[in-house]
Each structure stands twice: as C-alpha cells, then as structure tokens.
C-alpha positions as CSV (number, residue, x, y, z in Angstrom):
1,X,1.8,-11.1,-44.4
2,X,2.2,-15.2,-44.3
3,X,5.7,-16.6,-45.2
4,X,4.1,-17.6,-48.6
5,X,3.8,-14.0,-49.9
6,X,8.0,-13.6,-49.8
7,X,8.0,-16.2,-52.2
8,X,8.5,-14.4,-55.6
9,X,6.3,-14.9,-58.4
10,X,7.6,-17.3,-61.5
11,X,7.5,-16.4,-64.6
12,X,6.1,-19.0,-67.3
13,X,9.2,-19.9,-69.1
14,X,11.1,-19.9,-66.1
15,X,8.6,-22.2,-64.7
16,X,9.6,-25.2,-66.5
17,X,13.3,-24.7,-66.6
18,X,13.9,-23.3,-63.2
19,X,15.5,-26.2,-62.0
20,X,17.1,-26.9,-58.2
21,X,16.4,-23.5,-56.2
22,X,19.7,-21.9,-55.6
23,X,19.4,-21.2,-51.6
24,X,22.6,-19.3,-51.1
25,X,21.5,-16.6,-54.0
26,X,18.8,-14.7,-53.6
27,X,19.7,-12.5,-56.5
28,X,20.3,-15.2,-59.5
29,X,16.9,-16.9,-57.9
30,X,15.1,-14.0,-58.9
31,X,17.2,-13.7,-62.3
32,X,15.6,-17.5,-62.9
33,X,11.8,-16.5,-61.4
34,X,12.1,-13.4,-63.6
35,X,15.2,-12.7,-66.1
36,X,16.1,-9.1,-66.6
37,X,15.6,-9.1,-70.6
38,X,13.2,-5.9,-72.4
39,X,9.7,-6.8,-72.0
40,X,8.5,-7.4,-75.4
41,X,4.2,-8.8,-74.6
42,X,1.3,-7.8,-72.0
43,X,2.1,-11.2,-70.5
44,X,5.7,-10.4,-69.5
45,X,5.0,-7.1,-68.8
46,X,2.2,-8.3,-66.0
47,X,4.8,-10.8,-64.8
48,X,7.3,-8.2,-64.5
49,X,4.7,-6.2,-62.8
50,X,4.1,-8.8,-60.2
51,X,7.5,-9.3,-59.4
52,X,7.6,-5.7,-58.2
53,X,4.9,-5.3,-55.8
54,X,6.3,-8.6,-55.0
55,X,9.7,-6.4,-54.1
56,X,7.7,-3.7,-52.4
57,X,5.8,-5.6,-50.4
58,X,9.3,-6.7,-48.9
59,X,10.4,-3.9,-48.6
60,X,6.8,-2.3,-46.8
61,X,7.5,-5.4,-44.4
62,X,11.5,-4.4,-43.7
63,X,12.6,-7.5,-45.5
64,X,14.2,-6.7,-48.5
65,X,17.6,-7.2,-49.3
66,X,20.3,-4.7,-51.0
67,X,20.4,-7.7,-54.0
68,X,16.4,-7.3,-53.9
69,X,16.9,-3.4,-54.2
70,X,19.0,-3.5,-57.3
71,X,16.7,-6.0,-58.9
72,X,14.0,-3.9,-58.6
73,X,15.5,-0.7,-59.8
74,X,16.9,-2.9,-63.2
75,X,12.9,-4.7,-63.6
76,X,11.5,-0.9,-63.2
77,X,13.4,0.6,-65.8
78,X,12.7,-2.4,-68.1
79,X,8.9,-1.7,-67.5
80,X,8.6,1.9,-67.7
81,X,10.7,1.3,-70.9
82,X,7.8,-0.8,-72.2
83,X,5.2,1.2,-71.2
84,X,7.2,4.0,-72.5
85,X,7.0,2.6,-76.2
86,X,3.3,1.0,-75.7
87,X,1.3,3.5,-73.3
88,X,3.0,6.9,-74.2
89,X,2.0,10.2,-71.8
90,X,-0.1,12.3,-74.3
91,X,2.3,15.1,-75.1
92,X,0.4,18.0,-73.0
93,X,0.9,16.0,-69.7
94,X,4.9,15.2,-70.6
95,X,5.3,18.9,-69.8
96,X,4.8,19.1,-66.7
C-alpha cells in the first residue's frame, strides 16, 4: 500500500467544512472526515462503509491506532444498525 491509501476517505458534507487538518488528533480528524451520527441514506451509509475498509486496511498493514480501533467499533455499530432497519436477515436465517 502507497502512503495515499492511509489517508481516510471524506465524507461530502465534511468536505466543504473540514477546515485546517488537526495534525495532533487523529481521532477528531476522523470525527470531521466522517461524524459518528445514525446513518440515515445509501450515500452515507457507502461513506461510512469506506471509512471502514479504510480502518481495516490499517489495521491489515499494523498501522492502526487504539483511537482508530474505537472509531471503527462506534462507525460499525452505526452501520449494522442501518442495515439492521433497511436490509433485515429473513427471519429463518436469524435463527441460527
């Protein structure tokens, strides 16, 4: 992996009003790139989604950081609660 794939991905709306990068915190940078907010459209949901291979491919690579960690665990939640309300497991597979 290049140096450019550890950049994280922005989101839209925090394209425009992301402002001066915050160098000493990698955790409120990814707050701006990406807020932690429910997922309410396919569009945030696909951002939200990026974000976390982002995260994964970090960590694959032995770069991510605890802050990175927690980030992910909070943006997962957030999308499996989306996809819980918008792409329910038909009820003979949530069994199992």
């Amino acid at each position: 992996m290049t140096t450019d794939q550890y950049e994280p991905p922005l989101s839209n709306d925090a394209t425009a009003a992301a402002g001066p990068v915050i160098a000493d915190d990698p955790y409120l940078e990814l707050i701006r790139r990406c807020p932690l907010r429910p997922i309410r459209s396919e569009a945030e949901l696909t951002r939200a989604i990026a974000m976390l291979d982002w995260l994964i491919d970090k960590e694959t690579a032995g770069l991510r950081t605890p802050s990175e960690h927690d980030y992910l665990l909070v943006l997962a939640r957030l999308v499996e609660d989306y996809e819980d309300v918008h792409y329910p497991m038909p009820s003979d597979l949530a069994r199992d």
